[in-house]
C-alpha positions as CSV (number, residue, x, y, z in Angstrom):
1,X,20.2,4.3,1.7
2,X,21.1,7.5,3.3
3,X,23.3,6.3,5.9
4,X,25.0,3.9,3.5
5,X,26.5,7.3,1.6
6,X,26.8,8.8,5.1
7,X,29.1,6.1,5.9
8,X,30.8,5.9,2.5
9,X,29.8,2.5,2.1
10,X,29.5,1.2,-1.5
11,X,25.7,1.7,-2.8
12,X,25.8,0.4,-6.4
13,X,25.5,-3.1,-6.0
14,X,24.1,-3.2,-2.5
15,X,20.4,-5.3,-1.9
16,X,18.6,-2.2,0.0
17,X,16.9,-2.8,3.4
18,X,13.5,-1.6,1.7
19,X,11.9,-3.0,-0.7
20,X,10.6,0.0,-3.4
21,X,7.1,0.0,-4.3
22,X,6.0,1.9,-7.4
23,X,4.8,5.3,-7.0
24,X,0.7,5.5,-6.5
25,X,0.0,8.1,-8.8
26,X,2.4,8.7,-11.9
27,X,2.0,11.5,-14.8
28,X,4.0,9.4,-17.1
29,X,4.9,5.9,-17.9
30,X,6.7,3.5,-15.3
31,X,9.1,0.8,-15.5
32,X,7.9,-1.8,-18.0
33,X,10.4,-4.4,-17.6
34,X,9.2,-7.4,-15.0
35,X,12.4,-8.4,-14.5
36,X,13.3,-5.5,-12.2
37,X,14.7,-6.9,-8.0
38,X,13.1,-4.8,-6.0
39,X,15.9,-4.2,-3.5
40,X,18.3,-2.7,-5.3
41,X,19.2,1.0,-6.6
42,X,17.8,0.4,-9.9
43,X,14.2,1.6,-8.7
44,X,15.3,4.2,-6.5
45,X,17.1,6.1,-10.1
46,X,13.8,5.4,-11.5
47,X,11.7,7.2,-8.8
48,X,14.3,9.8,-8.2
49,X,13.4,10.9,-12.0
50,X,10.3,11.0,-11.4
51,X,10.6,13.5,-8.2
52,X,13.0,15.8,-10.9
53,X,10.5,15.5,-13.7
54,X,7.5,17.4,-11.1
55,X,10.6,19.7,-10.0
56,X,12.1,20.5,-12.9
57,X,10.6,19.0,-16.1
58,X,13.6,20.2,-18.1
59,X,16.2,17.8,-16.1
60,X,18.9,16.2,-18.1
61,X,18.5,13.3,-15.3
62,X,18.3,10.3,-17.5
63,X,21.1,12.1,-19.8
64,X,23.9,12.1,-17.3
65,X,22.6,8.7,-15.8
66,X,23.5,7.7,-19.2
67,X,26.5,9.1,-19.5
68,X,27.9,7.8,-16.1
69,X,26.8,4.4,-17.2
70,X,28.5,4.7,-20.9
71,X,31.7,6.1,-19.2
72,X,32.1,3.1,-16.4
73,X,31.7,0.3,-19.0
74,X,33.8,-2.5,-16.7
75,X,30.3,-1.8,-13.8
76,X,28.1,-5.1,-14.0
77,X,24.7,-3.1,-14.1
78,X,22.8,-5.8,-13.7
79,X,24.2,-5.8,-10.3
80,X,22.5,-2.6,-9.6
81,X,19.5,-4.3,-10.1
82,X,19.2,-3.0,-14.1
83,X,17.5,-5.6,-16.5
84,X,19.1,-6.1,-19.7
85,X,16.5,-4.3,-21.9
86,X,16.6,-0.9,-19.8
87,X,17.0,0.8,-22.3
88,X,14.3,0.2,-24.0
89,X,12.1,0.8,-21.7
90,X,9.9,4.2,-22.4
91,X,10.3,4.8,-19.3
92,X,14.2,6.3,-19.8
93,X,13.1,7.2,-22.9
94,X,13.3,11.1,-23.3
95,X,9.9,11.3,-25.2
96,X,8.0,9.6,-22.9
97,X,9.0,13.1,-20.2
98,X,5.7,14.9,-20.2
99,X,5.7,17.5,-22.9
100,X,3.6,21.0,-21.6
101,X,3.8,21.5,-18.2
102,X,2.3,24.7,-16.9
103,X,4.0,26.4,-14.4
């Protein structure tokens, strides 16, 4: 994935060379949808949330994922590997961000 920015290739709708594999231990809920494709950048969003919720629990991650999603309306999500009900999904949900984390 790296090299695909490094070369300013187009990452959005691209089927990854990796195949993702959920996270072995988790201090919060994962991706509940089944109908997730495992190669594409859908999963990588998911876990890079995860790595910014042990950093910095108070990230506005899933915020501005949001907002970059609301504000390109015409880009076929599902593409990027997102299944229709991601929104639903607790995962994304703000809530479901562990609530007293001791520093």
């Amino acid at each position: 994935m790296g090299n695909i920015c490094a070369h300013h290739a187009r990452l959005w709708n691209k089927e990854l060379s990796i195949q993702i594999k959920k996270p072995k231990t988790i201090n919060r809920v994962w991706l509940s949808s089944g109908d997730i494709t495992k190669r594409k950048i859908y999963e990588v969003l998911a876990i890079i949330a995860c790595f910014l919720d042990t950093i910095t629990p108070t990230n506005t991650f899933r915020c501005k994922l949001n907002d970059l999603l609301v504000k390109y309306l015409n880009i076929d999500i599902t593409a990027m590997g997102f299944p229709n009900d991601w929104k639903n999904d607790l995962f994304w949900n703000e809530v479901s961000k562990p609530i007293d984390v001791q520093l």
